[in-house]
N, C-alpha and C positions, 0 to 999 in steps of 0.2 A: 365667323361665328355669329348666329343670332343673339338676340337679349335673353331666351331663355336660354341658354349656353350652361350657365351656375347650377343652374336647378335640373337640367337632364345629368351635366357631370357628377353632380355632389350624388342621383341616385345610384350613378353607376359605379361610384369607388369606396364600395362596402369594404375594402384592403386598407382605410383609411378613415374610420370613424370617427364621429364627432367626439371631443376627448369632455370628460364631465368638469368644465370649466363654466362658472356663471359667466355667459360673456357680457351680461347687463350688472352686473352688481357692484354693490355698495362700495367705494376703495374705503371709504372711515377716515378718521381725521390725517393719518402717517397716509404722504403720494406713493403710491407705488404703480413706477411706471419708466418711461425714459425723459430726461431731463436732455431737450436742446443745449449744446453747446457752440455749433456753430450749424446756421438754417443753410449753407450750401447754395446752391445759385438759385434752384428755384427745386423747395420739397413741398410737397403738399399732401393731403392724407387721401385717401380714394379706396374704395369700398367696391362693388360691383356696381357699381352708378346709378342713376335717379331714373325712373321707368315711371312713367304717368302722368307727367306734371306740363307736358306742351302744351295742353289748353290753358294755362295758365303766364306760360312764357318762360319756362323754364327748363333748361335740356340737360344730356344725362351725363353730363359730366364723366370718373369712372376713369380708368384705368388705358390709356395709350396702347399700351403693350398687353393685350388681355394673357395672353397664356403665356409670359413670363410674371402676371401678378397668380392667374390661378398655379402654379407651379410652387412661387413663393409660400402660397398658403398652404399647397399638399406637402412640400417638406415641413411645417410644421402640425401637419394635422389636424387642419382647420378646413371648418366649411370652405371652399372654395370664393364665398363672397366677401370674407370677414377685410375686417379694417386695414390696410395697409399703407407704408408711405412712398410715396412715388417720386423717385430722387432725380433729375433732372439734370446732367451734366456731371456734377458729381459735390464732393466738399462737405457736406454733412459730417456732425459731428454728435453721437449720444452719450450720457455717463446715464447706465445702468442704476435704481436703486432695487432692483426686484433680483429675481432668481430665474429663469425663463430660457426656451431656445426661439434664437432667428433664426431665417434663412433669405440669401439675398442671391435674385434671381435677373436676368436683364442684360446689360450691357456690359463690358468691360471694364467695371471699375475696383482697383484695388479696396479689397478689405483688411482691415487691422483688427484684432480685439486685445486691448494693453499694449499697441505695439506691435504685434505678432502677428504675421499675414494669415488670412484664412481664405479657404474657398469658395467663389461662388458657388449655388447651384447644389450647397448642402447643408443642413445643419448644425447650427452651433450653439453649447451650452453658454451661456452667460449666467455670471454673479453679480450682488448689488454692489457697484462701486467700481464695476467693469469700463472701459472707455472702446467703444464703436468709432470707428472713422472710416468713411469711403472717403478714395480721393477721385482724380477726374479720369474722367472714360478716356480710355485709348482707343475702344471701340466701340462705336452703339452710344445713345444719349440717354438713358433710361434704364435706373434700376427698380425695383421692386425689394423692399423690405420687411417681411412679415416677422412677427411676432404671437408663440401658440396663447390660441384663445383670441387675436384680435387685440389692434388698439379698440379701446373702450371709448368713444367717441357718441355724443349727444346725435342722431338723427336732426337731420333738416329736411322735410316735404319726403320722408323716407328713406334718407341715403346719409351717409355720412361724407361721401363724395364732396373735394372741396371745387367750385368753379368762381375762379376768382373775378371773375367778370362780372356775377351776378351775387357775388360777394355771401355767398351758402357755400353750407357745410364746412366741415374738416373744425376747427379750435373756431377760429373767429371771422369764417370765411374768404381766409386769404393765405398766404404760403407760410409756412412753418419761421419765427424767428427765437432770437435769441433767448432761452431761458424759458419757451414754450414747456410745457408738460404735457407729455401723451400717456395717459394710465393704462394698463393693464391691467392683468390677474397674475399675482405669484405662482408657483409652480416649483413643487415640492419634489425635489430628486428621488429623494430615498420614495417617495408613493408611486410618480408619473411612470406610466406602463411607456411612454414615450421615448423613443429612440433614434439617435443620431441616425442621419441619411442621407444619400446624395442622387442626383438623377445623372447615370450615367453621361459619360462625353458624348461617346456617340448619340446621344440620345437629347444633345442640346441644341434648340434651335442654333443657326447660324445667325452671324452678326455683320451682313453683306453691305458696301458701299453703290452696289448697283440691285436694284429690284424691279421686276416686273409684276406689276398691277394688274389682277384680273378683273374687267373690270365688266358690268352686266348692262349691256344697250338700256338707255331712258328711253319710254312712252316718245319724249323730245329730239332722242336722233333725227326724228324726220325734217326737222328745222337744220339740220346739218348735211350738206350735199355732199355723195357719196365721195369724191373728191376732198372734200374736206376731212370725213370722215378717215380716207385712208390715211391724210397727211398726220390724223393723230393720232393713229395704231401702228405708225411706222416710224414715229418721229422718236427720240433722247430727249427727256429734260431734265433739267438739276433744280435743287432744291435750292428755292432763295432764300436770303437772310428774314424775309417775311414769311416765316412760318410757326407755330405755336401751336396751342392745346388745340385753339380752334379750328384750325385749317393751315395745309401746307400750300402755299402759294410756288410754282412753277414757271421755270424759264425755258424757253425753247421757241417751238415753230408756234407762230399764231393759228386760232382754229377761229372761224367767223362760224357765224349762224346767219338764218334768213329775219330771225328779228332779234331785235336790239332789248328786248325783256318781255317777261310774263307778269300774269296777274300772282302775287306772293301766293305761297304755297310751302305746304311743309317739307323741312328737308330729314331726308332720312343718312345715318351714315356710310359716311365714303362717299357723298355723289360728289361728282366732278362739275364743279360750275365752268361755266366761259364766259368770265365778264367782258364788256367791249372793250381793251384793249388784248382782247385774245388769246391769255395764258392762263390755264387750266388752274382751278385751284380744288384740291382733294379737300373737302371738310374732315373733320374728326367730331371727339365727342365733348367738345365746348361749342358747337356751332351753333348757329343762331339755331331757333324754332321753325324760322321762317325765312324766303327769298325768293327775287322774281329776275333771277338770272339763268339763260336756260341750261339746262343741264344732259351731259351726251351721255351719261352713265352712271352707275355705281359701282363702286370699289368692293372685293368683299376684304369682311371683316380680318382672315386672316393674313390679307397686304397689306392692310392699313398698319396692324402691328410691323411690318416691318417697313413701311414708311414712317412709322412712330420711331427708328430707331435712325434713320438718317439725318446728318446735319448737312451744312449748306455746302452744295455743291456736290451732293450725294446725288445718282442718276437714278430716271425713271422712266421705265416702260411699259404703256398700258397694252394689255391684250383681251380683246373681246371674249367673254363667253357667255354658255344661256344660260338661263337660272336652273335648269335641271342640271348643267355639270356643280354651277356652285351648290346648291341641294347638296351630289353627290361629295362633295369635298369637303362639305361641312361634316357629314356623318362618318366619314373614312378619317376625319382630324382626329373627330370625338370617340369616334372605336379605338385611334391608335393613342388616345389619350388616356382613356381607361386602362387599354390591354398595356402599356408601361409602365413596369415596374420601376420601385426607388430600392438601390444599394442600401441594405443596413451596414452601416459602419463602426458598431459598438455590440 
C-alpha cells in the first residue's frame, strides 16, 4: 500500500462516515480518556504516520501492520488515520474513565473487559471504570487498538506517530508507561447512531509463521550477479532476535554485491539492504532517512505488514515481481477493502 493509502480509502467508504465527534477538542478540567495501568512490553500511539519530514531527518514512523490498524479504526467508525495504539507482544493494561467503543485488530492476543473475554476484530461498548486487558500473543506480535473518534493526541511535525528513536510523537515521544493518560471524546449511547460490529472470519487476514515477500528489483540489482541474485529468490530465511520498528534483520544464505557501499541515499519502505556480512535486512517504518548499503529490492507494503507480524525464527521468502503487478495488487487490496462489508451485531 502506498502513503496515500488513507486518503483514497477513507474516500471510498461512504458505508462508514466520519461520526460528528470534535477529534481536536477541549477535554476541560475532568481527563476523559484511558488511564495506563500496565504499559505492556512495548505500546506506543501511531496515527497514519509522518509524510514530509526526510528533508529534515525524520521518517514516518506509523503503523507496522497498516490494514489491521485501518481495520481497527473502520470498526469504530473512524477516519481511517485517526490515533491508535499499537500494542507489541502484548500485556497492556486500560481502566476506562469515559463511555466509548474499541475495537482491537492484529495478532492473537487475548482480550478482557471486567474480566470477560471478548473478541478480536469487533466492537465493544465500554463504560467509565471498565478495566481492558490484552494478554500475550499466541499468534502474530501486533495488536491495534482503536477508540471512536481517535486518541486525542498533540501533533509532532504532523503526525501523532510515536518513533522512539527520534524521541516524537505519541505522549512524550516514547512507549506508553504507567499511569500515562490517553484522552478521548465521551460518546453518548442513548445519541451515537453507532453500532456494534465485526469483520467477518473469513474475511480476517491470516496470522502466518512462514511469508513470502514480494519484492520489486532495485535500480542496484545490477551490482548483484545473476547467480547471486537467484541464490536470494530461492533461499529460506528466519527472522533474528535483531529486529524492531526499524528494520527486520534476516538469517540465511549470504547474498554479496560487486561493491562494498554507495553514496547515502534515501530509503524508501520495504527496501531490502545487504550489508557486508551478507544478510538481508527488510527496513520498515522507523528506518533511517538515509543509507549507503546497496539495495536488491523493495518489499511492498502489503508483506511488510505480515513480516510486521513475525517473531524470531519466523520464515521468509522473497519473490520478484514488477511494479506494474504491485500497481495491480495494490488497487485489487483497496477495491476488496472497500467492497467488504462489516457484520452489524446489535
Amino acid at each position: 500500500m502506498s502513503a496515500n493509502l488513507s486518503e483514497n480509502l477513507s474516500q471510498g467508504l461512504n458505508q462508514n462516515p466520519k461520526q460528528n465527534l470534535n477529534h481536536n477538542s477541549d477535554q476541560g478540567d475532568k481527563f476523559q480518556g484511558f488511564i495506563v495501568k500496565n504499559p505492556g512490553m512495548l505500546t506506543l500511539l501511531q496515527d497514519g504516520g509522518r509524510f514530509g519530514a526526510f528533508a529534515i531527518g525524520l521518517t514516518n514512523g506509523g503503523p507496522l501492520d497498516l490494514p489491521a490498524f485501518y481495520w481497527a479504526n473502520r470498526l469504530c467508525s473512524n477516519e481511517l488515520d485517526y490515533c491508535v495504539v499499537e500494542v507489541s507482544i502484548g500485556g497492556l493494561i486500560l481502566c476506562a474513565t469515559v463511555d466509548t467503543l474499541i475495537a482491537v485488530t492484529g495478532a492473537k492476543m487475548p482480550l478482557t473487559i471486567n474480566g470477560q473475554a471478548k473478541a478480536l476484530w469487533h466492537s465493544h461498548k465500554v463504560q467509565a471504570g471498565d478495566t481492558i486487558e490484552l494478554g500475550y500473543a499466541s499468534s502474530g506480535m501486533r495488536c491495534y487498538l482503536a477508540v471512536s473518534g481517535g486518541f486525542v493526541i498533540k501533533p509532532s511535525f504532523g503526525s501523532s506517530s510515536t518513533v522512539c528513536r527520534e524521541s516524537i510523537g505519541g505522549l512524550n515521544g516514547t512507549k506508553l508507561q504507567l499511569n500515562d493518560c490517553l484522552p478521548c471524546t465521551e460518546l453518548d449511547f442513548s445519541q451515537s447512531k453507532l453500532r456494534l460490529c465485526k469483520l467477518a472470519e473469513a474475511d480476517q487476514p491470516n496470522i502466518d509463521k512462514e511469508v513470502v515477500l514480494r519484492t520489486i528489483p532495485s535500480y542496484q540489482q545490477r551490482h548483484f550477479s545473476s547467480h547471486q541474485q537467484r541464490l536470494f529468490y530461492s533461499s529460506e530465511y528466519q527472522v533474528s532476535k535483531q529486529s524492531d520498528r526499524m528494520g527486520y534483520r534476516l538469517e540465511g544464505q549470504n547474498i554479496s554485491a560487486d561493491i562494498d557501499g554507495i553514496l547515502s541515499e534515501g530509503i524508501c519502505h520495504g527496501a531490502v539492504q545487504i550489508p557486508k556480512d551478507g544478510q538481508p535486512i527488510v527496513l520498515l517504518n522507523d528506518r533511517q532517512t538515509i543509507g549507503g548499503y546497496p539495495k536488491i529490492g523493495a518489499v511492498i507494503a502489503l508483506d511488510t505488514a505480515k513480516l510486521a507480524q513475525l517473531g524470531q525464527g519466523g520464515k521468509v521468502r522473497f519473490e520478484p515481481i514488477s511494479m506494474e503487478k504491485a500497481h495491480n495488487l495494490y488497487h485489487l487490496n483497496l477495491s476488496l477493502f472497500t467492497r467488504t462489508q462489516l457484520v452489524v451485531c446489535d
